[in-house]
N, C-alpha and C positions, 0 to 999 in steps of 0.2 A: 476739660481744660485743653489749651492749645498751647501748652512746653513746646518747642523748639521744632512750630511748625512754622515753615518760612514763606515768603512771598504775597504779597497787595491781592485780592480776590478783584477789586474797581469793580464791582455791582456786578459783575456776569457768571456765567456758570464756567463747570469745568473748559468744557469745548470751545466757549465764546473766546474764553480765558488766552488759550494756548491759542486758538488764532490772531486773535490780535496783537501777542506778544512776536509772534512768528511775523506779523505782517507790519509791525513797527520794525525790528531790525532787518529784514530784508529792507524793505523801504530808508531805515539808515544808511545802511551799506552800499545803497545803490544812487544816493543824492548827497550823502556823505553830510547830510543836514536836517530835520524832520522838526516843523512846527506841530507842538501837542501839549497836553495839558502833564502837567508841574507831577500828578499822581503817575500816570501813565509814564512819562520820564523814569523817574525814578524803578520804574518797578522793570525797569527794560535795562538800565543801564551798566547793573551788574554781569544781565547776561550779553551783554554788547563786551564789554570790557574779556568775557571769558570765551568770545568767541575771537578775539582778538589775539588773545592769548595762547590758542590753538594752533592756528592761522600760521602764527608768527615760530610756536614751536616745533612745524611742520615743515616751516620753507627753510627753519635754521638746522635742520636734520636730528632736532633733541628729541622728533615722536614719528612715526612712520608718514610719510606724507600721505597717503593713501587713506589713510588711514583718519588722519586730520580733514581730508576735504570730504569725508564720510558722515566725520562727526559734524561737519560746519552743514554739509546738506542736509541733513536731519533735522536743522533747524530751520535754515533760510528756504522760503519755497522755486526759489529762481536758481540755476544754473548757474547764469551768465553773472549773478549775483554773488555767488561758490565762487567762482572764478575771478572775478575782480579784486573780491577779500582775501582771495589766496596771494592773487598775483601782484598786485597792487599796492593794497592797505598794509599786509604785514609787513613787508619791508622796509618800508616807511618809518612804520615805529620798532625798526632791530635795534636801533640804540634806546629805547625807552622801558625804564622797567616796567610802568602801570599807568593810569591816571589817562586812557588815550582818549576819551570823552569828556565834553564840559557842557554844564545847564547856565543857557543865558535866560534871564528873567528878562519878557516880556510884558507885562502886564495883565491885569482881566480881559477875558475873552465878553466880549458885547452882550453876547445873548445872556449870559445866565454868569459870567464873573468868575468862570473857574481859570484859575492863574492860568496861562499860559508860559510854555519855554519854548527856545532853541536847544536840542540836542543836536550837537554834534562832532564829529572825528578833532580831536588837536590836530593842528595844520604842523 
């Protein structure tokens, strides 16, 4: 039985798994927009939304900042990426409680018909 085990496996194994999760939010964070399929979205966007929420309780001094760009580098594999969402993005949304991501429906993808979206940052 799988009670109250969480998160989309998308056909890969563990490793495949975490990489690609790791390399869709980098790649958000750094285009601030990412064409992908509708599964893949969704299965990213919580942790999008909770690294935002990091980010933003770091730069507002409610968790150690250090501390905060620690836990965001542990995910994203770029620096300059850590730093942008640090310096950048949280700010941004200091007045927003949640919600800082949105899925635009693009259509089926040509080859093979898997939905396609836009993920990306609320402006």
């Amino acid at each position: 039985m799988r009670h109250q085990v969480g998160g989309r496996k998308l056909n890969r194994n563990t490793g495949q798994r975490r990489a690609l999760r790791r390399n869709l939010l980098t790649e958000l964070f750094r285009h601030e927009r990412i064409r992908t399929t509708e599964a893949r979205a969704r299965a990213i966007r919580a942790e999008a939304e909770r690294l935002v929420t990091i980010a933003k309780h770091g730069h507002e001094g409610r968790r150690d900042p250090v501390h905060a760009r620690r836990l965001i580098a542990a995910v994203l594999t770029d620096a300059a990426v850590v730093k942008k969402l640090y310096d950048e993005v949280a700010p941004r949304f200091a007045e927003r409680k949640g919600g800082y991501t949105r899925i635009l429906k693009l259509g089926p993808r040509e080859g093979d018909a898997a939905p396609m979206v836009f993920l990306e940052l609320v402006e």
